[in-house]
Every structure is written in structure tokens, then in C-alpha cells.
C-alpha positions in Angstrom: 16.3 48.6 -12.3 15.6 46.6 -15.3 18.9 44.7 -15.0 17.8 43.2 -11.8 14.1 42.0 -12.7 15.8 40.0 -15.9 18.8 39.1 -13.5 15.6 37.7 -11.5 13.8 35.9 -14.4 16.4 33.5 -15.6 17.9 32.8 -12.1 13.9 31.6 -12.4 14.3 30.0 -15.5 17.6 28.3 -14.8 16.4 27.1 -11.6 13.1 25.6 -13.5 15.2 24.0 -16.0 17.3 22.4 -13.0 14.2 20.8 -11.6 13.2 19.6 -14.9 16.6 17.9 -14.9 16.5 16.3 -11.7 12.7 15.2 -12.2 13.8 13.6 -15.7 17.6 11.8 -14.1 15.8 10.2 -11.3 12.5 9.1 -12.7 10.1 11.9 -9.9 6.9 13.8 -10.7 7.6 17.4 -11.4 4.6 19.2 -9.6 5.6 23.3 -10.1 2.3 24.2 -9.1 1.9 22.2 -6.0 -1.6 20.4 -6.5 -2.6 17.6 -5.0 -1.7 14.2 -7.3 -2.5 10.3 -6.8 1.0 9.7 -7.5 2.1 8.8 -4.4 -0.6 6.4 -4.1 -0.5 4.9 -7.1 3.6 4.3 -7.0 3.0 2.1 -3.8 3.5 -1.8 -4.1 -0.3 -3.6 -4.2 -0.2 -5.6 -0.9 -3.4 -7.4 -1.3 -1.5 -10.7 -2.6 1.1 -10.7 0.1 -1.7 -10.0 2.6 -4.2 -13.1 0.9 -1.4 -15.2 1.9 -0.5 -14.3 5.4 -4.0 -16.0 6.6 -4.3 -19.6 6.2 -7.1 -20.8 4.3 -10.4 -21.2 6.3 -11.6 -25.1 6.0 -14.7 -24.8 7.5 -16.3 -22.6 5.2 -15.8 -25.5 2.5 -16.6 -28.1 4.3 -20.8 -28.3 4.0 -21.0 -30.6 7.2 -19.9 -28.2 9.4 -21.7 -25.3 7.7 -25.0 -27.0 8.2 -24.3 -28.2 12.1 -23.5 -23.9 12.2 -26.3 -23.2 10.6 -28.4 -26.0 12.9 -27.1 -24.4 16.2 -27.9 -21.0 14.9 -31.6 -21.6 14.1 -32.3 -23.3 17.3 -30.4 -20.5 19.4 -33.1 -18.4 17.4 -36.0 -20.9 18.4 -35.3 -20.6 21.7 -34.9 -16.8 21.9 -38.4 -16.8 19.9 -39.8 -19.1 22.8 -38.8 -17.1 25.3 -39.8 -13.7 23.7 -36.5 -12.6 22.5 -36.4 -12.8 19.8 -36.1 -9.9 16.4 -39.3 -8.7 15.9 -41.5 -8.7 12.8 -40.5 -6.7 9.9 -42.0 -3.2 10.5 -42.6 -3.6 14.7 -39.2 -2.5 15.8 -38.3 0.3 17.7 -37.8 2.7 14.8 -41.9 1.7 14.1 -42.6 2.1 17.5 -41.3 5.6 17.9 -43.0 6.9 14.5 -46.9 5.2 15.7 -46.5 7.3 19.1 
């Protein structure tokens, strides 16, 4: 009986040391107790160069002529929705205020 619990622990052992091995030869994470690890995450290329440079680069937003005339348009769109009533109400009148004074 005892034969067979030893014949158990270095089968154990010898198959630990093998993982060990195989972990060390080829450069993986030995994780024996299965928790979870960043490892794969952090191994993973950084894409956020290759990404950057996939898009062109916008013009417009340096070019202060055609940020104003954007900002232009945008104020009178809001003039005009003021005019006609539509447009965002005062700080502290919304509907969130509304539903609180009721």
C-alpha cells in the first residue's frame, strides 16, 4: 500500500519537474496553481502606434479659420434654437429639476 502512494508522489514530482523544464526551454509562465495572471495581456504587442498612424492627420482642427467659422455656425444654430424656444434650458430648470419641484 505504501509502495503505490510514493510510486504516486514522484510520478508527481517528475511530472512537475517536466513542466518546469518546458516552461524554462521555451520562455512560458509556469502557473501550477491556475490563478488568474495579466500575462497574457501584458505579452501582447502595444498597437496604439500602428493605430495613430492608420488615420490621417485631421487639418481642420489646426487650422483656426475654419475652427472659428465652426464655432460661428454653431452659436447661431444655438441663437436660433433660443429664438424659437428650443433651446437648453437654464442651469437648474431641466427635467431632472422639474421632476424633483413636483
Amino acid at each position: 500500500m505504501n509502495f503505490g502512494r510514493l510510486k504516486n508522489v514522484v510520478a508527481a514530482a517528475a511530472i512537475e519537474g517536466v513542466a518546469e523544464a518546458r516552461a524554462r526551454i521555451f520562455g512560458h509562465v509556469l502557473n501550477p496553481t491556475g490563478q488568474r495572471s495579466s500575462h497574457k495581456v501584458l505579452r501582447k504587442k502595444l498597437i496604439g502606434e500602428k493605430v495613430s498612424q492608420w488615420y490621417p492627420h485631421d487639418i481642420m482642427k489646426d487650422d483656426p479659420l475654419v475652427m472659428a467659422r465652426q464655432e460661428q455656425e454653431r452659436l447661431s444654430k444655438l441663437e436660433m434654437l433660443k429664438r424659437r424656444g428650443k433651446g437648453p434650458p437654464k442651469k437648474g430648470q431641466g427635467k431632472q429639476a422639474k421632476k424633483r419641484n413636483k
